[in-house]
Structures are given as C-alpha cells and as structure tokens.
DODRENTI-713091 format. One line per 3 residues: their letters; for each residue x, y, z of C-alpha. Coordinates in Angstrom, 3 decimals. Example, Ala and Ser with C-alpha at 12.3 -4.5 7.8 and 13.67 -1.06 7.14 Angstrom:
<nodes>
AS> 12.300/-4.500/7.800 | 13.670/-1.060/7.140
</nodes>
This chain:
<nodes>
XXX> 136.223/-88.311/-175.718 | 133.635/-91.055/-175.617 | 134.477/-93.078/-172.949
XXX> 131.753/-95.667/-173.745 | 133.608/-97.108/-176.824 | 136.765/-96.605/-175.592
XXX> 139.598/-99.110/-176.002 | 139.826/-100.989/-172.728 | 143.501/-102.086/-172.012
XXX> 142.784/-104.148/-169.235 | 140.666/-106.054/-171.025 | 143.005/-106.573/-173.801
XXX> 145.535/-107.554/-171.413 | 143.248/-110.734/-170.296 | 142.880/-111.674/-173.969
XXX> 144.309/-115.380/-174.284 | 148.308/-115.562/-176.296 | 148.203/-116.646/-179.778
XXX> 149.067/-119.415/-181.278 | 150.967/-120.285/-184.707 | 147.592/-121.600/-185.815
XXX> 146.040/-118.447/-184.917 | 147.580/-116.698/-187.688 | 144.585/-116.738/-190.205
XXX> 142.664/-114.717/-187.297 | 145.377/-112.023/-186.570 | 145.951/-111.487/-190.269
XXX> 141.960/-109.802/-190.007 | 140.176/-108.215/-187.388 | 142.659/-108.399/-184.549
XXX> 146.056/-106.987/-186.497 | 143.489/-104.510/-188.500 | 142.435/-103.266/-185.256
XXX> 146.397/-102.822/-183.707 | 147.284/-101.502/-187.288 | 144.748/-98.982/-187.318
XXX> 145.620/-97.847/-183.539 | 149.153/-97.558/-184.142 | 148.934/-95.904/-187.785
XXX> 146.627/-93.654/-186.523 | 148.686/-92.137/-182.979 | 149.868/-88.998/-183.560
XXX> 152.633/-87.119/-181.302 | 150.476/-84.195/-179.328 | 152.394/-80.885/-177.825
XXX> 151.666/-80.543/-174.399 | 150.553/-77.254/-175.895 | 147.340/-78.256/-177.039
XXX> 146.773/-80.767/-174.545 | 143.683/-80.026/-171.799 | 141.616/-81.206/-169.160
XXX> 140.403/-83.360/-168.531 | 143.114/-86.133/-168.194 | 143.090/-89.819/-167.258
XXX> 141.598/-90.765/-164.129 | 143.407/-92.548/-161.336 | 141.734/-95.552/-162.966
XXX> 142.567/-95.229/-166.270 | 146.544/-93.904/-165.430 | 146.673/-97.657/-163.620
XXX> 145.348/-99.593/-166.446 | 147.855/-97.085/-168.591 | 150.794/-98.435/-166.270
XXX> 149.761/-101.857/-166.343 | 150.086/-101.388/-170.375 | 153.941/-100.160/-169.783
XXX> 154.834/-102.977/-167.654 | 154.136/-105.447/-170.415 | 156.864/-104.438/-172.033
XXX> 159.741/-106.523/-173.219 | 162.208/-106.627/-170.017 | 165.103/-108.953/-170.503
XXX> 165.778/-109.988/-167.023 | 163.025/-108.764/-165.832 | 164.692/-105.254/-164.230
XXX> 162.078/-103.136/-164.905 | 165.172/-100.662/-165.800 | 162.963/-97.513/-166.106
XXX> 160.921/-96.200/-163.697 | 157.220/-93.038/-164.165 | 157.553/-90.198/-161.792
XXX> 154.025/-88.122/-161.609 | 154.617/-84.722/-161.167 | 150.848/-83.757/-159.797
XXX> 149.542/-80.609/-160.099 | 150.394/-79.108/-156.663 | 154.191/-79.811/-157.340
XXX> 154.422/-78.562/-161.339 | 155.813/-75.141/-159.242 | 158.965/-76.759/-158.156
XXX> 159.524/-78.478/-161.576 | 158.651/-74.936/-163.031 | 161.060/-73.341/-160.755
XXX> 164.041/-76.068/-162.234 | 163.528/-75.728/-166.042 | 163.595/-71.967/-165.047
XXX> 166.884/-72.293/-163.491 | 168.712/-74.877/-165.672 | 167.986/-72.719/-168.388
XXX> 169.975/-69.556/-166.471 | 172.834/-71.941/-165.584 | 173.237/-72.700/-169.348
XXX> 172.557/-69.115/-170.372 | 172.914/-66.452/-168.043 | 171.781/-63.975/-170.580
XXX> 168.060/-65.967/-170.880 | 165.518/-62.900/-171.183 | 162.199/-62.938/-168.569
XXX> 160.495/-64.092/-171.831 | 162.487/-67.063/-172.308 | 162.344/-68.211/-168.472
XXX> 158.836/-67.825/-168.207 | 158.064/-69.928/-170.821 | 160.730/-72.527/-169.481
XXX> 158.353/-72.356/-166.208 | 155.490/-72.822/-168.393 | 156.550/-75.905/-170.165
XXX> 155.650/-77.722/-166.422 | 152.284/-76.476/-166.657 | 150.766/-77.665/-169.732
XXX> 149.609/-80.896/-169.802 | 146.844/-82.131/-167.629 | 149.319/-85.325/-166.608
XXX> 152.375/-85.103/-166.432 | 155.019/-87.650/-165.810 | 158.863/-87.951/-165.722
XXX> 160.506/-91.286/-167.688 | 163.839/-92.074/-166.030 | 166.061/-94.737/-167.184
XXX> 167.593/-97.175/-164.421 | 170.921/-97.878/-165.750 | 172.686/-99.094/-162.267
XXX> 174.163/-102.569/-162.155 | 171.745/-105.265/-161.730 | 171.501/-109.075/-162.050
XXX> 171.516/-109.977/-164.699 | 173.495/-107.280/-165.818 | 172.073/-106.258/-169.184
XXX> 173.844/-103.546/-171.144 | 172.321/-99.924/-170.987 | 171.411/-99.974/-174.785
XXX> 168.797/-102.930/-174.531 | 167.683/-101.731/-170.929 | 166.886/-98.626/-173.107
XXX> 165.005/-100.310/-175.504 | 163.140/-102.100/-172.725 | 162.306/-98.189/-171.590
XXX> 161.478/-97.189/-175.074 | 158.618/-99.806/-175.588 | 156.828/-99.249/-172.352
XXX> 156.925/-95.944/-173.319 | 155.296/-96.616/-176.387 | 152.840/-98.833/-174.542
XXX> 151.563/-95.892/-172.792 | 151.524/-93.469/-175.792 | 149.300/-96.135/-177.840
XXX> 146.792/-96.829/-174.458 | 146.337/-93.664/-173.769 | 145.235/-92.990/-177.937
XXX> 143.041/-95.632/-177.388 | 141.078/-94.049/-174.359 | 140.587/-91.454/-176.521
XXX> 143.494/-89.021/-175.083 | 146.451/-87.199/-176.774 | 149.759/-88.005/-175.543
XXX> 153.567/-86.510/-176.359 | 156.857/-86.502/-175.565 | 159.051/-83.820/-174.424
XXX> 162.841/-83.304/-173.569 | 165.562/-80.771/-173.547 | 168.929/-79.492/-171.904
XXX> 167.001/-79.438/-168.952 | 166.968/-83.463/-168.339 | 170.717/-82.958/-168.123
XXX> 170.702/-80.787/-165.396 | 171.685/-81.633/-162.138 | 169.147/-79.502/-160.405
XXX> 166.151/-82.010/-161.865 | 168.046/-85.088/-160.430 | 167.964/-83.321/-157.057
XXX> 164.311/-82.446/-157.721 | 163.295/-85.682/-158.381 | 165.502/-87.534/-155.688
XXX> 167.331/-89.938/-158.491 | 169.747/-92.378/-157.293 | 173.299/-93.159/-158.891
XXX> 173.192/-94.148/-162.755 | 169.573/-92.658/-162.925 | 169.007/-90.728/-166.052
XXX> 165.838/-88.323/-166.881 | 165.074/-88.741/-170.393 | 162.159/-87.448/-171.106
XXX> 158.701/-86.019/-170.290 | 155.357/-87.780/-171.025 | 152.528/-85.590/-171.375
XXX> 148.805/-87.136/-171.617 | 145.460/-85.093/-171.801 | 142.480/-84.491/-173.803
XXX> 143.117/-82.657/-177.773 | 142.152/-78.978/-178.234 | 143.149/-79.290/-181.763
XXX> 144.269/-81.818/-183.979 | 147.656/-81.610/-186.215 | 146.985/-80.311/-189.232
XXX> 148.247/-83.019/-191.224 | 149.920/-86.399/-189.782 | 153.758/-86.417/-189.700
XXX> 155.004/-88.562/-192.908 | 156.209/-92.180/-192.092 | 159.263/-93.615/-193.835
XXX> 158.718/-96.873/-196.185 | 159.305/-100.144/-194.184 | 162.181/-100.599/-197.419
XXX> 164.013/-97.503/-196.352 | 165.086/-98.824/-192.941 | 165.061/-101.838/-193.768
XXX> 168.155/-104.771/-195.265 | 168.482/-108.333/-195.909 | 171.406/-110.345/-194.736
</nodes>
C-alpha cells in the first residue's frame, strides 16, 4: 500500500460544493477520478484480508467519510461497533454458539470455523441499524438506506487508502446471543460485518456489473 499517494478523505471532505456551473469541470477530472474509484472497488473476503489495517488515524477520517452520508432528519439511524482484537474471543465464542442453537448436530469442523470467521480481518467492525422511534420519525426502509450509504462511504475510503474492505453476514446477526454481546438496545438490529485490511490476493476476475438499462425505467 503506498501511503504517499493515497487518496486523502479528509481532504476531499474540505473540497468546496459544486455548483450548476461547475458542471463542465465534474464532467472531467473530478467525476473521472470518483468513476474510476468506484468502478474499480471490489468486495474482499475477510479471508484474504491481512495486516496491517488502518490506523487510528485513518479509521477516523474513514468514519468521518460514513457520517456524510445522506441522513434525513439527521438520526444518524445506524451506529460502527469495533470489535478490537483482544475481544474477537467473545465474538468467536457467539458465532460458535448461535450456530449450535440453530444446529445442534454442527460438527467441531463447522464450529471452529464459525469461531474463525471473528478472527480474520485485521479491523473488524459491527454495522447495526437504529430503527427505534425518533423525531422525526422516518420509516425503517429510508433509515436503512441512510445505513446503506455510509456503509458504502467507508467501503470506497478505505479502497482509496489503498485497503481491501468486505462485507459479511449470516444467521448469526439474528441471534440473540450477539445482541447480548454487543449490549444493543430495543429496535437495534445487527446487519452486518465490515471487514477492512490490507489484500493478500486479488480476485481473480472482477464480479460482472449489470447495465444501468437493466435496472433501470422511465415514467
């Protein structure tokens, strides 16, 4: 990762809002450049993700990215729960046991590598949604959407540091033990995993992207 050229997203968060006249100049350098760094993000398994990971420095500038995100209301209706590397045990210790509670017939195999899947990635962090009433009360489904794009905030800052960066999920954000784990209050709702560190190895060959015209109608 060469730090040195890296994409600085604090930086980018100072630049000045365009204008309608400053369409000519994002149609060039400035949409090739956003283009080119979301074209170019690829999902990463936590699999082949290593140290090192971001810095305290660079995970802040990463959460200042997700909290531009579109937030109607401004509810920040999602919330990022690290899970450091001196607590992955007791995260292990849950996906090992939600697994058993769904099947009780789960061979050692199968529960290590539940246990394992809290290892992997050099960071590590839990996306819950915040779906309790607030003021103004905006329905889940947008609040969701709200999550989804400072998600994909993160995803795209950390690609441009230079880092890889996945999602994970499974049966296991439905289980009760993780809520206890992770303290959630009423109408909280795990959904995912977010897993950022440096790429051992590349995909082999970049997931195919549907044409704009396949999801997309006229009025």
């Amino acid at each position: 990762m060469n730090v040195d050229n890296a994409f600085d997203p604090v930086a980018a968060a100072c630049l000045p809002v365009p204008r309608a006249d400053d369409a000519p100049v994002l149609g060039s350098e400035a949409f090739a450049s956003a283009q080119a760094l979301i074209a170019s993000r690829q999902n990463v398994s936590p699999k082949r993700l290593v140290d090192p990971g971001p810095s305290e420095q660079q995970l802040e500038a990463l959460l200042s990215l997700a909290a531009a995100a579109p937030d109607h209301g401004q509810l920040t209706p999602w919330r990022l729960i690290v899970v450091p590397t001196a607590q992955r045990h007791r995260l292990a210790e849950v996906f090992a046991l939600a697994l058993r509670d769904r099947d009780a017939a789960a061979t050692p195999e199968q529960v290590a590598s539940a246990r394992q899947k809290a290892q992997r990635a050099p960071l590590l962090m839990v996306a819950v949604a915040c779906l309790q009433p607030r003021v103004p009360n905006t329905p889940p489904l947008e609040r969701m959407v709200a999550m989804g794009a400072a998600i994909q905030n993160l995803l795209l800052g950390a690609h441009a540091m230079g880092y890889g960066a996945g999602l994970t999920s499974g049966q296991a954000m439905a289980s009760p033990r993780l809520g206890e784990l992770l303290k959630l209050a009423d109408a909280e709702v795990p959904v995912c995993c977010v897993n950022i560190g440096t790429v051992s190895r590349r995909n082999a060959a970049a997931r195919l992207r549907p044409a704009p015209r396949s999801f997309t109608t006229v009025l």
